[in-house]
Residue, then its C-alpha position, 0 to 999 in steps of 0.5 A: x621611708x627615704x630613699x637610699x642614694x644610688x651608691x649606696x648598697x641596701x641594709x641587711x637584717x644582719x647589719x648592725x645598728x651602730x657602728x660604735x658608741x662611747x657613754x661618758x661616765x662619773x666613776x670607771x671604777x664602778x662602771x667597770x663592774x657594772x659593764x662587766x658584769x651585764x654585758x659579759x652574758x651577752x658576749x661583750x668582753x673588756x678589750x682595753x682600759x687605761x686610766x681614762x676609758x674601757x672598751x668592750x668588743x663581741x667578735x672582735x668588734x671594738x664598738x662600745x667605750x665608756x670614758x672617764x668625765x669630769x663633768x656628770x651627765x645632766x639628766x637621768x637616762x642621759x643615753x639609750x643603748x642597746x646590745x643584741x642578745x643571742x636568745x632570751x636566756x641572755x637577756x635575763x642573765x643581762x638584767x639580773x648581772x647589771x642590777x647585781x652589779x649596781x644597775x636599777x631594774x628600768x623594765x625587767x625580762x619581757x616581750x614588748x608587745x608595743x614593740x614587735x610580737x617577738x620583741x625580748x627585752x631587758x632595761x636597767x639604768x647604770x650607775x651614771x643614769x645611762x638606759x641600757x637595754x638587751x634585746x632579742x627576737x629569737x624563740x625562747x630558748x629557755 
């Protein structure tokens, strides 16, 4: 593992992974429903939409934007994103929104045991090809 430079203060488990991330897309329209529909159980909400571009914010965080391209992505699973779930219940409710939204099951609701003991997660692939997964580490929760 590297070293952090000296100035630089340690991580927290609570840090977020990334600070913000933009999927290009083919049709907004579309993505629209799609990200509305898999990522509203996970607490993520449109903010804004123009014409070109939507970004989607959890607690007040503008940290994920998908914009309008001319040019489609070259090659199925273009991109991996994943969004923390609060418990298990929204990890499901992420993957069966996203495919009744138009997304294809890419690994239904299930611990990843290659991953962590208590790795929870959900995989579908959005209309452009992009892989969006859902994960949690919580207890089931029902």
């Amino acid at each position: 593992m590297a070293e952090q430079p000296p100035d630089t203060p340690p991580a927290s488990l609570s840090d977020p992974m990334f600070d913000h991330l933009t999927l290009a897309v083919t049709d907004l329209d579309r993505a629209r429903r799609f990200y509305d529909a898999a990522l509203a159980p996970l607490g993520i909400v449109p903010q804004s939409v123009d014409g070109r571009s939507a970004s989607y914010e959890r607690h007040g965080c503008d940290d994920f934007t998908i914009i309008r391209s001319d040019t489609p992505p070259g090659a199925p699973h273009a991109a991996h994103v994943c969004f923390r779930a609060p418990g298990r219940a929204a990890v499901r409710a992420f993957h069966a929104a996203g495919l009744a939204a138009g997304g294809r099951d890419d690994g239904g609701p299930g611990l990843r045991p290659d991953y962590s003991p208590v790795y929870y997660a959900a995989f579908l692939s959005d209309p452009d090809g992009n892989r969006i997964e859902a994960v949690t580490r919580a207890a089931e929760d029902g």
